[in-house]
C-alpha positions as CSV (number, residue, x, y, z in Angstrom):
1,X,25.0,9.0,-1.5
2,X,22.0,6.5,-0.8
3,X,21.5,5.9,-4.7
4,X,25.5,4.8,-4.6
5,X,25.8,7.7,-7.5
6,X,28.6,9.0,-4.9
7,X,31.6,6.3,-6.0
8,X,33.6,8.3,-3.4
9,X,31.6,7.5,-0.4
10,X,32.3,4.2,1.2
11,X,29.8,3.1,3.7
12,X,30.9,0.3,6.0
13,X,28.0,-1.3,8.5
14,X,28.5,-1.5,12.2
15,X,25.9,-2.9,14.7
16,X,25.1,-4.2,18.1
17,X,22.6,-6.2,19.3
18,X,21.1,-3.5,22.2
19,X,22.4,-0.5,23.6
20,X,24.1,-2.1,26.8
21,X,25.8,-4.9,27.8
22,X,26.9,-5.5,31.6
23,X,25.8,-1.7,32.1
24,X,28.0,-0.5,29.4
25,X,27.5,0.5,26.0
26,X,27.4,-2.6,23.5
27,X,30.5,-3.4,21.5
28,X,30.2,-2.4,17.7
29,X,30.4,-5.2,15.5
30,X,32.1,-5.1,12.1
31,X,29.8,-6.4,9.4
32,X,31.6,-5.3,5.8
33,X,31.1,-2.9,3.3
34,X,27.1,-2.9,2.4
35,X,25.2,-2.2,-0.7
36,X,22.2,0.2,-0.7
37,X,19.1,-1.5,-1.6
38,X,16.1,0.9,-0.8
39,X,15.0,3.6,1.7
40,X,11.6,4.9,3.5
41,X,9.8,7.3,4.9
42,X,10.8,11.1,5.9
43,X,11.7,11.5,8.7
44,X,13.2,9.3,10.2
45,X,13.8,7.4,7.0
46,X,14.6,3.5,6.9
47,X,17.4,2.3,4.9
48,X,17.9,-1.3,3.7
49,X,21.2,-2.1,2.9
50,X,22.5,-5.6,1.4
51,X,25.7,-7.3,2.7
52,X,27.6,-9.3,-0.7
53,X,28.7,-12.0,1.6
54,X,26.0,-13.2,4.9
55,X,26.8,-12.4,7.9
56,X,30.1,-14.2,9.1
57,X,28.7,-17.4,11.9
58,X,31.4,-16.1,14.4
59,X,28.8,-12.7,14.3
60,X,25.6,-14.4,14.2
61,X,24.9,-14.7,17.8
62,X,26.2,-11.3,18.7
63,X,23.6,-9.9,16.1
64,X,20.5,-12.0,16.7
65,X,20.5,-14.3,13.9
66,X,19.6,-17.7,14.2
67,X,19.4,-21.2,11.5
């Protein structure tokens, strides 16, 4: 599935920006449909994944990103 040799697996890419906000779980936010770029390690393993359009500005904040 991480090579993308799987054309039946669709991975779509959620995050939050911390695990808690006003003392409950974070809201999940919607980021697209990512592209696999590269992976590390063994256990646990880092995946890098590469989103065809940026991230939407409305998003930004929620997720960190700045300029």
């Amino acid at each position: 599935m991480l090579s993308g040799a799987d054309d039946k697996a669709r991975v779509h890419l959620f995050v939050r920006n911390g695990k808690l906000r006003n003392g409950k779980a974070a809201p999940l936010l919607y980021c697209g449909r990512p592209e696999f770029e590269s992976w590390e390690g063994e256990g646990p393993i880092t995946v890098t994944w590469r989103l065809s359009l940026p991230a939407p500005e409305h998003l930004r904040p929620g997720l960190g990103i700045t300029g």
